[in-house]
C-alpha positions in Angstrom: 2.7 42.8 16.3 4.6 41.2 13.4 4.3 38.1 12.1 7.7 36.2 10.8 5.9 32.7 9.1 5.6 32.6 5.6 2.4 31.8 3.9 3.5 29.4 1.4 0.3 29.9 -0.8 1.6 33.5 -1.6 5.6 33.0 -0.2 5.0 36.2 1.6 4.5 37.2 5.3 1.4 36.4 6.7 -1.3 39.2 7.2 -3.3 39.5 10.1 -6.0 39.2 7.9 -4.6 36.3 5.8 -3.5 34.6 9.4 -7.2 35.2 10.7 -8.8 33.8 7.7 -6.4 30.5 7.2 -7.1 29.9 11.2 -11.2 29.9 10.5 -10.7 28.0 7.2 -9.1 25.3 9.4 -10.9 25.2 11.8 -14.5 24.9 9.8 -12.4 21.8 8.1 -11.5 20.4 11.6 -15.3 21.2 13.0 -16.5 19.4 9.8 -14.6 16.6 10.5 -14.9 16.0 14.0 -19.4 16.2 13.2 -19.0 13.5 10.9 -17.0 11.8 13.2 -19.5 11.6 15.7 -22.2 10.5 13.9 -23.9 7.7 14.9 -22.2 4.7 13.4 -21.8 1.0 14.6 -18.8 0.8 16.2 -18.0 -3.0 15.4 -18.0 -5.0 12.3 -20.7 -7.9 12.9 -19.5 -11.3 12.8 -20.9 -12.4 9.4 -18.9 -9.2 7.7 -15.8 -10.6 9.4 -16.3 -14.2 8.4 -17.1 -12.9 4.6 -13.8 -10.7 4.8 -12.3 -13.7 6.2 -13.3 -16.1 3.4 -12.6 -13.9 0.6 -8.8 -12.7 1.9 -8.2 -17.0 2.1 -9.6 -17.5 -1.7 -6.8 -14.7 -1.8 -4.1 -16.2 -0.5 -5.2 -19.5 -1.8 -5.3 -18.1 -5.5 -1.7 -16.5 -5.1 0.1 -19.4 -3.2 -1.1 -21.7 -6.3 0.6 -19.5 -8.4 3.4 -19.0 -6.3 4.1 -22.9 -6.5 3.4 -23.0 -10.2 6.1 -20.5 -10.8 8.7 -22.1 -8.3 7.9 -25.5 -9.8 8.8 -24.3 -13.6 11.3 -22.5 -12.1 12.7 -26.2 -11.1 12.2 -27.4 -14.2 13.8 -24.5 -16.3 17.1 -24.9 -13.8 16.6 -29.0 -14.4 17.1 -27.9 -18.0 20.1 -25.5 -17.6 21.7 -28.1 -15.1 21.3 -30.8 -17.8 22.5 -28.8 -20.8 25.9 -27.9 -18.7 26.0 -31.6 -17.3 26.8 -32.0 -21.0 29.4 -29.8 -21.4 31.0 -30.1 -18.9 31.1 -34.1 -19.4 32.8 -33.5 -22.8 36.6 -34.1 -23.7 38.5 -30.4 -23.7 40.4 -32.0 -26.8 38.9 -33.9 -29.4 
């Protein structure tokens, strides 16, 4: 039987061996995972962790839409200014 997949650790055809022992290397990592998976963890987040999550993402959003309005406010005031300064020339005689 021969194998046609490279192994792209070594760019090469794949072994039998090589083939065997990536397949076991997997599979210990998938067997790992899948235990600690199943360990016996509560399933749902209590209501008190929720309402904490809860309160802390709204001081969040509260913190970040006061700047947001602070920035769009001097952003106002800075076009105010630009608007003003071109009122002004604008308003001026072409000739003196």
């Amino acid at each position: 039987m021969a194998f046609t997949e490279v192994n792209p650790v070594t760019n090469k055809t794949w072994t039998r061996e090589e083939l065997w022992l990536a397949y076991q290397s997997e599979l210990a990592c998938v067997t790992q995972y899948m235990f600690e998976a199943s360990e016996e963890r509560p399933k749902l987040i209590k209501w008190s962790a929720q309402w904490e999550n809860l309160k802390a993402r709204w001081a969040i959003h509260r913190k970040e839409w006061k700047a947001a309005t602070k920035d769009v406010a001097e952003l106002g005031r800075a076009f105010r200014g630009h608007l003003e300064e071109l009122q002004e020339v604008v308003s001026q005689p072409l000739l003196k």
